[in-house]
C-alpha positions as CSV (number, residue, x, y, z in Angstrom):
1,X,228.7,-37.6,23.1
2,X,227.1,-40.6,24.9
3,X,226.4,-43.1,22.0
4,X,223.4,-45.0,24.8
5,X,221.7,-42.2,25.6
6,X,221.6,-41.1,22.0
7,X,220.5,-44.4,20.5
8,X,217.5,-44.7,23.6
9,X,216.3,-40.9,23.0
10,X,215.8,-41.8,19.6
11,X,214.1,-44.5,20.0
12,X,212.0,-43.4,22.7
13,X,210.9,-40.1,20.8
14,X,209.9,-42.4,18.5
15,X,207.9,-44.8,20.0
16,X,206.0,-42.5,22.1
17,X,206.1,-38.9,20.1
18,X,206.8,-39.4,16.3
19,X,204.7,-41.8,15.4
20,X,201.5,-40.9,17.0
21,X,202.1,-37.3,15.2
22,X,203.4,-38.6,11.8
23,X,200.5,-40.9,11.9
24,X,198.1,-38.2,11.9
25,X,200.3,-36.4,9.0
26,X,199.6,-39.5,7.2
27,X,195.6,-38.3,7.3
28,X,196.1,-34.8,6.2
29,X,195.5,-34.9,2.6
30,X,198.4,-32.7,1.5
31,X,198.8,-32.5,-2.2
32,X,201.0,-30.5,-3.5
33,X,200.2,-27.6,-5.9
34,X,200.7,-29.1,-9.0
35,X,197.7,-31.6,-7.9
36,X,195.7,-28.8,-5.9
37,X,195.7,-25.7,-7.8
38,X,192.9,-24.1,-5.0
39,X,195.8,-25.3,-2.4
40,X,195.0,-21.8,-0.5
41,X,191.0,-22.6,-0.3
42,X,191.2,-26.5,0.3
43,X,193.4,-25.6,3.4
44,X,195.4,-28.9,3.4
45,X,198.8,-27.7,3.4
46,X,198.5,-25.3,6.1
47,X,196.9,-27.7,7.9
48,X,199.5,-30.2,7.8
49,X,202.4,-27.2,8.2
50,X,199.8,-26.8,11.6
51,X,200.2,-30.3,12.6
52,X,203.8,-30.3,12.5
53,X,204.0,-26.8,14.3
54,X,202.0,-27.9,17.0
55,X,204.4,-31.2,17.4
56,X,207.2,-29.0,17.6
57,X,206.4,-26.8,20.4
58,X,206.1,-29.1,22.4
59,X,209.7,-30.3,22.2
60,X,212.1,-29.5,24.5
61,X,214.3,-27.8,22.6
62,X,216.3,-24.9,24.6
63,X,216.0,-21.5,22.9
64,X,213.8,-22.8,19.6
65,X,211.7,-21.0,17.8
66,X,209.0,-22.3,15.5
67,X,208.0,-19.9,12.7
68,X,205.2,-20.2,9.5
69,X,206.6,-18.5,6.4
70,X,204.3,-17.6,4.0
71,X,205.0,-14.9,1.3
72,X,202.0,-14.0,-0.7
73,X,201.3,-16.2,-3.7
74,X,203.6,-18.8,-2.5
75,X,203.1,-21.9,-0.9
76,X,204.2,-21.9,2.9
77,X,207.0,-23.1,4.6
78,X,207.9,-24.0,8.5
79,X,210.8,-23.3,9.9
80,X,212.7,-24.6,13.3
81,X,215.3,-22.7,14.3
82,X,217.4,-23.8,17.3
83,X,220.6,-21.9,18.3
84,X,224.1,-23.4,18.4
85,X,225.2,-25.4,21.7
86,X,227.8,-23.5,23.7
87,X,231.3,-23.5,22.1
88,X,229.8,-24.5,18.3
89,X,228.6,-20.5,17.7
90,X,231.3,-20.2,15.1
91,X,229.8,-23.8,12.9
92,X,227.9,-21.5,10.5
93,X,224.4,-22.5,9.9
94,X,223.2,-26.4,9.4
95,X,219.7,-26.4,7.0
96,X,217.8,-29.4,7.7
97,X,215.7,-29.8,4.7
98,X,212.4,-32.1,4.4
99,X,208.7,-31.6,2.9
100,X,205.2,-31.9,3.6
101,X,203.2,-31.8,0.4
102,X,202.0,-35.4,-0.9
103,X,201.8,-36.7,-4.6
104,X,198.4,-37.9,-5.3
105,X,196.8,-40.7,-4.0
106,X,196.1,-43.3,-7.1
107,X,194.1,-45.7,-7.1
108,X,195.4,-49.3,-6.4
109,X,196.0,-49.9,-2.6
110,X,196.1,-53.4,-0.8
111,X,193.3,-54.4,1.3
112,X,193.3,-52.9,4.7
113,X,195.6,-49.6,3.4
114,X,194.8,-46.3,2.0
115,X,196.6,-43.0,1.4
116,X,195.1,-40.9,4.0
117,X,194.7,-44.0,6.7
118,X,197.8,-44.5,8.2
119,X,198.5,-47.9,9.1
120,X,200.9,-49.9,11.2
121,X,202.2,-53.8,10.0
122,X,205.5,-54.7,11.7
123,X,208.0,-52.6,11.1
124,X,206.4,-50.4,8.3
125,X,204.0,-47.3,8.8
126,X,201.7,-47.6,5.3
127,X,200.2,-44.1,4.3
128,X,200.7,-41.4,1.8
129,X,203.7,-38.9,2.8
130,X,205.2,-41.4,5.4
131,X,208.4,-42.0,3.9
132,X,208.1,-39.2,1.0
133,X,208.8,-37.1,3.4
134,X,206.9,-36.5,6.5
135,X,209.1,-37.8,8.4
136,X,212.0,-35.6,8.1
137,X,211.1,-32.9,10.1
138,X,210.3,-35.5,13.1
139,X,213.8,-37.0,12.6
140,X,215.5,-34.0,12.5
141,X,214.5,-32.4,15.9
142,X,214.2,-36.1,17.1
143,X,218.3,-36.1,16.5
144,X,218.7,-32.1,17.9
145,X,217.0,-33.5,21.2
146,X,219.1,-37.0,21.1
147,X,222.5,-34.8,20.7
148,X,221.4,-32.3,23.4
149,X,220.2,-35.4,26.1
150,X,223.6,-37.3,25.0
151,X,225.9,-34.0,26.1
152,X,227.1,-33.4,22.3
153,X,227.3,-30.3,20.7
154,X,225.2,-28.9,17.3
155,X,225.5,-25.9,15.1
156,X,222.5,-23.4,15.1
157,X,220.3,-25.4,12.7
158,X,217.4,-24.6,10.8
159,X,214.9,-27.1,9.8
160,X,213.3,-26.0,7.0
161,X,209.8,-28.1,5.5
162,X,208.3,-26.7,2.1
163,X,205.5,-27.6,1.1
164,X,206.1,-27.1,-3.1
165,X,208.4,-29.8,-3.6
166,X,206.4,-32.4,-5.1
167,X,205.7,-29.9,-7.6
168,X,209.2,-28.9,-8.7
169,X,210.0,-26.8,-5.7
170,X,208.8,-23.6,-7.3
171,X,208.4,-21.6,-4.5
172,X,211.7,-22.1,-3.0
173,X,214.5,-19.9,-4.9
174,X,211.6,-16.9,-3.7
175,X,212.3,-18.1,0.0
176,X,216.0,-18.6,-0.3
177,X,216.0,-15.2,-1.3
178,X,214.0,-13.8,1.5
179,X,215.6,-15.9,4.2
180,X,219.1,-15.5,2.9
181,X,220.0,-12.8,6.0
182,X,218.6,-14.8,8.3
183,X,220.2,-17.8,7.4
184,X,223.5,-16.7,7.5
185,X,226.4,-18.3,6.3
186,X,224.8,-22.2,5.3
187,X,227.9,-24.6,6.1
188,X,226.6,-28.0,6.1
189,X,223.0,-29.2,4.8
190,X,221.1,-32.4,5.1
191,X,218.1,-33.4,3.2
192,X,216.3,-36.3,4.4
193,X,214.4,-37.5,1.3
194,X,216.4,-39.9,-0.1
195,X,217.2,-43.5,0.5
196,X,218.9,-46.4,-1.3
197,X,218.9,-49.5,-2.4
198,X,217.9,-51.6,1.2
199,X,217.1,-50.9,5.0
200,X,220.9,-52.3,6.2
201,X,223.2,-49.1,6.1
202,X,223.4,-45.4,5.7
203,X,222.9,-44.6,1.7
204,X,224.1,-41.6,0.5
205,X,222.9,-39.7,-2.8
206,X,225.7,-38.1,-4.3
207,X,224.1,-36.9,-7.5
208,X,220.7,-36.0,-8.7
209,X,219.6,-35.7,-12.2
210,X,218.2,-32.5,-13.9
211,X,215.0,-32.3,-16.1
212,X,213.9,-30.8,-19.2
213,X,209.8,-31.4,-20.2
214,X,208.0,-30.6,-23.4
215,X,204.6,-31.3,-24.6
216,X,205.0,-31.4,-28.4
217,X,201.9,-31.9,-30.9
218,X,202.2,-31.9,-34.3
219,X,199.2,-30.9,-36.3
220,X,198.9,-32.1,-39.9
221,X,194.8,-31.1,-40.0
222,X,192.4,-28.2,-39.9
223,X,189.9,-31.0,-38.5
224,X,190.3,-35.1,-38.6
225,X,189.3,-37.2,-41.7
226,X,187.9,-40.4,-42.8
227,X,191.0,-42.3,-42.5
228,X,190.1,-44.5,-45.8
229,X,189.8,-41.4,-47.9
230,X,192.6,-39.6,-46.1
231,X,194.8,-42.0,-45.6
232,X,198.0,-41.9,-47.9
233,X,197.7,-38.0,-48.8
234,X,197.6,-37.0,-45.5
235,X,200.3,-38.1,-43.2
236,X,199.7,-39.5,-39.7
237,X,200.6,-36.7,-37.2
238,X,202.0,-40.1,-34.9
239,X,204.1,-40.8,-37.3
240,X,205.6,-37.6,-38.1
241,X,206.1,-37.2,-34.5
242,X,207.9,-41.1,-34.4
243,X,210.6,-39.1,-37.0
244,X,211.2,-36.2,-34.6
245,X,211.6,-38.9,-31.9
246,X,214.0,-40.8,-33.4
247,X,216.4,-37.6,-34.2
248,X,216.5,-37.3,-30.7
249,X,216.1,-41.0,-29.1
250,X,217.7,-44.6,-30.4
251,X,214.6,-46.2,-30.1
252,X,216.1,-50.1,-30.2
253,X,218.6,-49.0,-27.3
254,X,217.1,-46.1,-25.4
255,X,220.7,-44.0,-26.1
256,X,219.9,-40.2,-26.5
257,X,221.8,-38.7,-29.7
258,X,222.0,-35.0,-28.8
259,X,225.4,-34.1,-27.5
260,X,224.0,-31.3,-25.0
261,X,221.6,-34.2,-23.2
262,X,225.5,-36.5,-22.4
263,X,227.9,-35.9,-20.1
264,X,231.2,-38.4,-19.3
265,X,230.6,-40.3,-16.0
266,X,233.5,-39.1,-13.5
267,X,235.7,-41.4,-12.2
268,X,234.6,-41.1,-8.1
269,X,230.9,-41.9,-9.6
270,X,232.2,-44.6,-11.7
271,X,234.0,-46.4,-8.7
272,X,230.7,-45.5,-6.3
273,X,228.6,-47.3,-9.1
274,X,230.8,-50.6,-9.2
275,X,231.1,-50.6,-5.2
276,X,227.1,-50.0,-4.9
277,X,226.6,-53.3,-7.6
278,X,229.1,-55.4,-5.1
279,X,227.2,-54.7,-2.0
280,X,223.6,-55.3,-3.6
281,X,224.5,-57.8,-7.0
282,X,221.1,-57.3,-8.3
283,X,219.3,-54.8,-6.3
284,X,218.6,-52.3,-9.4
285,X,217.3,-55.2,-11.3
286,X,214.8,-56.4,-9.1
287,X,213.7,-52.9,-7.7
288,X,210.7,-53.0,-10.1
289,X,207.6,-54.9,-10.6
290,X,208.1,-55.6,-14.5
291,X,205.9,-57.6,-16.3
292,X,206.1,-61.2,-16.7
293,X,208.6,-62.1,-19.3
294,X,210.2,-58.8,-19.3
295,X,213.8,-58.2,-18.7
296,X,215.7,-54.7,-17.8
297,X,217.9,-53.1,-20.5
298,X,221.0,-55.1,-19.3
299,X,222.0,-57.6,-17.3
300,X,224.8,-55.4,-15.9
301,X,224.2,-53.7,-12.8
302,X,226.9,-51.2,-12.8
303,X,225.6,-50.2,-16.5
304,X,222.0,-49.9,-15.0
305,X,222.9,-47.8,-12.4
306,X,224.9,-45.5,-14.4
307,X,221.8,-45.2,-16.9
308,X,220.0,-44.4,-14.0
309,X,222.1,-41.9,-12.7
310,X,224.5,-40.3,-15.4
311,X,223.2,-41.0,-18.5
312,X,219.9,-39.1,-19.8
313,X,216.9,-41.0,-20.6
314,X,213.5,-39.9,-22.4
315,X,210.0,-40.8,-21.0
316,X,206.7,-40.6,-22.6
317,X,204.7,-39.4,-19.8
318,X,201.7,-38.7,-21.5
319,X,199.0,-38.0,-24.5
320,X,196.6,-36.2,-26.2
321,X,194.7,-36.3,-29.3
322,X,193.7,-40.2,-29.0
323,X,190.2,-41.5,-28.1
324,X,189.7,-44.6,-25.8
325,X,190.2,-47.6,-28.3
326,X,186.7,-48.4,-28.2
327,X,185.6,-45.3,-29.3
328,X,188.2,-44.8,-31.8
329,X,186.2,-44.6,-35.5
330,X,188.4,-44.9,-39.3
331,X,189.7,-41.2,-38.7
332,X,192.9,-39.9,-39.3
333,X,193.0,-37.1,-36.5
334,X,194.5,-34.2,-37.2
335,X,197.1,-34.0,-34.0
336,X,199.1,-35.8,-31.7
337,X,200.6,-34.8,-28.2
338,X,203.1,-36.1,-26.7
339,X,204.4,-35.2,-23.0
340,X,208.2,-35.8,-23.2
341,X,210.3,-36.2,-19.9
342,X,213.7,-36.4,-20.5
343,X,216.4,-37.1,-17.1
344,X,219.8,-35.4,-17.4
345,X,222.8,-35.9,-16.1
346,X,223.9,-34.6,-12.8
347,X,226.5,-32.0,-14.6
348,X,224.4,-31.5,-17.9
349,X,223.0,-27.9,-19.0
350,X,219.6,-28.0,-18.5
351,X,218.7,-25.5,-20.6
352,X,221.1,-26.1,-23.4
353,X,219.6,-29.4,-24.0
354,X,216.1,-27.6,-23.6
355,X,217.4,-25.6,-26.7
356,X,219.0,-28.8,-28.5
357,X,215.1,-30.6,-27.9
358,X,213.5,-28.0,-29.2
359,X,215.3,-27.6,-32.3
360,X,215.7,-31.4,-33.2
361,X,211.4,-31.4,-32.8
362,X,211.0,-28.1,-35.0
363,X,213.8,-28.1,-37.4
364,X,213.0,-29.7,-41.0
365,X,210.0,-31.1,-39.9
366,X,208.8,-33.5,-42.8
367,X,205.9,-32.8,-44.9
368,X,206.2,-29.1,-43.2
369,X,203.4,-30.4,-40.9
370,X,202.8,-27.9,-37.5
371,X,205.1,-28.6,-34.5
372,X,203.9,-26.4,-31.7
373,X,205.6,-27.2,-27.9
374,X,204.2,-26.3,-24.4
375,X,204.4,-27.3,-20.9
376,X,208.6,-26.4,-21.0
377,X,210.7,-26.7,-18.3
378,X,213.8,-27.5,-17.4
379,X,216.0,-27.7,-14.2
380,X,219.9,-28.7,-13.3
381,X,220.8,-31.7,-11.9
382,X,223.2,-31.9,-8.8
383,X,226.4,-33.3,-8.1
384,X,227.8,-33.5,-4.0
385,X,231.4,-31.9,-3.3
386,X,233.9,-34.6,-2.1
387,X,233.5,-35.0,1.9
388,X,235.2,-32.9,4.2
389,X,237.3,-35.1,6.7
390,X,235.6,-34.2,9.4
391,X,232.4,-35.9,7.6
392,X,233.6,-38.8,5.9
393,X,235.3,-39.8,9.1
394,X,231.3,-39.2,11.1
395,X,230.5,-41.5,7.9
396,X,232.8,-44.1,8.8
397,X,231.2,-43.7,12.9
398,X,227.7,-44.4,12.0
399,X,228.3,-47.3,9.4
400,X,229.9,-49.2,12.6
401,X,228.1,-48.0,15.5
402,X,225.3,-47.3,13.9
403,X,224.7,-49.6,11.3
404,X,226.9,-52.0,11.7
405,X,227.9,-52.1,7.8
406,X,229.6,-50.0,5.5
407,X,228.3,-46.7,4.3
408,X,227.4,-46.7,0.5
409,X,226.4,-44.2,-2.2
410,X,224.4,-43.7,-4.8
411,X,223.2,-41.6,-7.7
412,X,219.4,-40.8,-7.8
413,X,217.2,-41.1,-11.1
414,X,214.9,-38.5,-9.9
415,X,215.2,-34.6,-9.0
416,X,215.5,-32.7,-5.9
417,X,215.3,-29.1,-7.2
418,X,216.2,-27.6,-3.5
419,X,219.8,-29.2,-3.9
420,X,220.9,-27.6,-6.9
421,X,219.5,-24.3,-5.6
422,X,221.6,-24.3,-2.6
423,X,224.3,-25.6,-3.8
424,X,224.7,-22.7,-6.3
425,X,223.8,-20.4,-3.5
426,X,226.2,-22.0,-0.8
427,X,229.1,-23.2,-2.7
428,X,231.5,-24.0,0.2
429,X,228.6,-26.1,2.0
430,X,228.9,-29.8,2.4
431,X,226.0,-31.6,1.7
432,X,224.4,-34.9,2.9
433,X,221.6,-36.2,1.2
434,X,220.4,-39.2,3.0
435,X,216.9,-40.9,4.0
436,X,215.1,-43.9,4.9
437,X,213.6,-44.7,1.6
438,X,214.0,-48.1,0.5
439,X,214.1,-49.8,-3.1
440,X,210.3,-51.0,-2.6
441,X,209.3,-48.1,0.1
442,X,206.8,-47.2,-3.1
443,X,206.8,-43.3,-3.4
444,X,204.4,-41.6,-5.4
445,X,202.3,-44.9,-6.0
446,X,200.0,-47.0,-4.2
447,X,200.9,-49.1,-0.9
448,X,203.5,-46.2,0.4
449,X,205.4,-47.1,2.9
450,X,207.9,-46.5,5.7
451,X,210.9,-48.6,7.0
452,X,210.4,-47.8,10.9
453,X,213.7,-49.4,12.0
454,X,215.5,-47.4,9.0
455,X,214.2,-44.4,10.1
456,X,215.4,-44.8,13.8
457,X,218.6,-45.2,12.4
458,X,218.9,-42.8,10.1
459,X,218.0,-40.2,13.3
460,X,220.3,-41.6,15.0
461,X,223.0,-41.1,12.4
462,X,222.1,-37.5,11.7
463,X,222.6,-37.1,15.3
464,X,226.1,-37.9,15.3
465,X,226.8,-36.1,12.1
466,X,225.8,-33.0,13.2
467,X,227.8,-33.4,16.5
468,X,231.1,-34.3,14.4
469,X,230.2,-30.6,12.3
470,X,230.1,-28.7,15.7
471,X,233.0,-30.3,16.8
472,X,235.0,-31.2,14.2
């Protein structure tokens, strides 16, 4: 394949075709389900699943077809499907996976930037759903044309956009299902919403972390009391909750106790961990804007990243039962909720440490006070299969033609659900989870933003990855 023509079809698509159209996905005020429960009324996920559409017929894509899949009750999803190049017939099927539903848009943005006004400042394309993940469906058939005009060779593939993801994905195990015959045999996949930890080389994500969520109140009144008269009979519902907490949680070092939430960190992650902290000494400790004064949990970076990737962690995410301070009178309320988020381990069992939460926050609770629990859920995590040679030598490729640096991995904090889905359904499939999201690209919060020159790149890469698959 002609590296040129590649790298200036790329970057002429992108100039002049993606990011006029992304721009105006940037407007399109997606949110997901979770944020838009009248999703179907509102209109603004089949609107932005119509924006894309549109953008891809006009492609020139040889033998494409462009299809909207909605099964009732479920969210949509968009599919491309573009048949094999000559000689490649017998690749299997390549899944391109991206998404088109947007967190919400929070309050907070910079001067001059919104989350539904997309906006253009060197190198960086501001707007909600630019970098998480609009633009994965432009750089997949972006790389499809570049392999096509470069005389290289691609398996059928099948871009696939949801449009549930920001919400857990819970649409997608029902569309696995109904597409599985059409799919056929899934040999390689690529999901393009991930990143890593700067803008100078291809990051990989080699494991995601799985979930579980609880909402737990305890209840210790029939109705709140005068605190001064209450007070010292009547125990504080936050405190009795504090005692579940710290069966589960080491609250001076953040270690979770329950054997079901650990795993031990593999050696290949291990190595990937202490090769990640050499190429970017300090990157994980400086990806966040903490407060003035304050300091991450260590000074280590390999420890940090392992915490943030193979070791599980509990949030608070959220409350209930607690007035705004200055409305809060002497009363000693009579429940507490609190929304608990715990991150699991790539390899953990999500749903025997669902069961191991649940009894550490309802067994011999003290002062037999009321636990009750809602808003569970849990998911696995995800951990990639080693690389194929024909892969990890496309790896080694991009990183010098490409990038001109060495490929590195990572493990993600955060969940993709769609990964662990397929690779239970597709076991023999290799997987590369990839992306043009930065340390500071500032998903899900305000002043999102995409890394243009990243992006180009990253195209450009998954160009010559799928062309080593088909001919490898």
């Amino acid at each position: 394949m002609e590296q040129r023509t590649v790298r200036e079809t790329v970057l002429t698509n992108w100039a002049g075709e993606v990011l006029p159209s992304l721009s105006g996905l940037v407007e399109i005020p997606a949110l997901s389900p979770a944020f838009d429960a009248d999703w179907a009324r509102t209109g603004q996920l089949a609107a932005a699943i119509d924006h894309v559409r549109n953008w891809l017929a006009a492609r020139p894509i040889p033998g494409a077809k462009i299809e909207v899949v909605e099964l009732p009750g479920h969210t949509p999803v968009l599919l491309l499907d573009v048949p094999a190049s000559e000689g490649a017939e017998d690749k299997g099927t390549v899944l391109l996976y991206g998404h088109l539903d947007k967190q919400p848009p929070v309050g907070g943005w910079s001067e001059g930037l919104g989350p539904w006004t997309p906006v253009i400042r060197g190198d960086r394309l501001y707007g909600r759903g630019s970098a998480d993940d609009g633009y994965a469906g432009y750089a997949a058939a972006t790389a499809l044309e570049a392999i096509r005009a470069g005389g290289g060779k691609h398996a059928r593939a099948v871009v696939l956009l949801e449009t549930g993801e920001e919400s857990g994905s819970p649409d997608l195990p029902v569309y696995l299902e109904h597409l599985a015959e059409r799919l056929g045999e899934v040999s390689f996949v690529i999901c393009l919403d991930s990143g890593g930890n700067d803008y100078e080389r291809l990051w990989l994500t080699t494991s995601l972390r799985g979930l579980v969520q609880v909402h737990a109140t305890v209840r210790v009144l029939e109705s709140a009391q005068h605190s001064g008269l209450a007070s010292g009979v009547v125990p504080s519902s936050f405190r009795i909750l504090r005692q579940l907490l710290d069966r589960i949680e080491d609250s001076a070092t953040g270690e979770i106790k329950l054997a079901e939430l650990n795993v031990d960190v593999p050696a290949n992650r291990l190595a990937e961990a202490r090769a990640t902290a050499e190429v970017s000494p300090g990157a994980i400790r400086t990806a966040f804007p903490v407060a003035r004064g304050m300091r991450t949990v260590s000074d280590d970076d390999v420890e940090l990243l392992l915490n943030n990737s193979w070791r599980p962690t509990l949030s608070v995410i959220g409350a209930a039962g607690f007035p705004e301070p200055a409305n809060a009178g002497n009363v000693l309320r009579d429940a507490t909720t609190l929304a608990l988020s715990f991150r699991l381990p790539p390899t953990a069992d999500s749903a025997a440490a669902l069961n191991a939460v649940e009894k550490a926050l309802t067994t011999d609770v003290p002062y037999g006070a009321t636990v009750e629990l809602g808003g569970v859920e849990h998911a696995g995590g995800w951990n990639a299969p080693d690389a194929a040679p024909w892969l990890a030598n496309a790896l080694e490729l991009v990183s010098d033609r490409v990038f001109g640096r060495p490929w590195r991995s990572v493990g993600l904090g955060g969940s993709i659900p769609f990964m662990g889905l397929l690779a239970e359904k597709y076991p023999a499939a290799q997987f590369l989870v990839t992306g043009a999201l930065g340390p500071d690209s500032n998903a899900h919060v305000p002043d999102e933003w995409l890394h243009l020159p990243q992006a180009q790149r990253v195209t450009e890469a998954v160009a010559h990855i799928l062309h080593a698959h088909a001919t490898g």
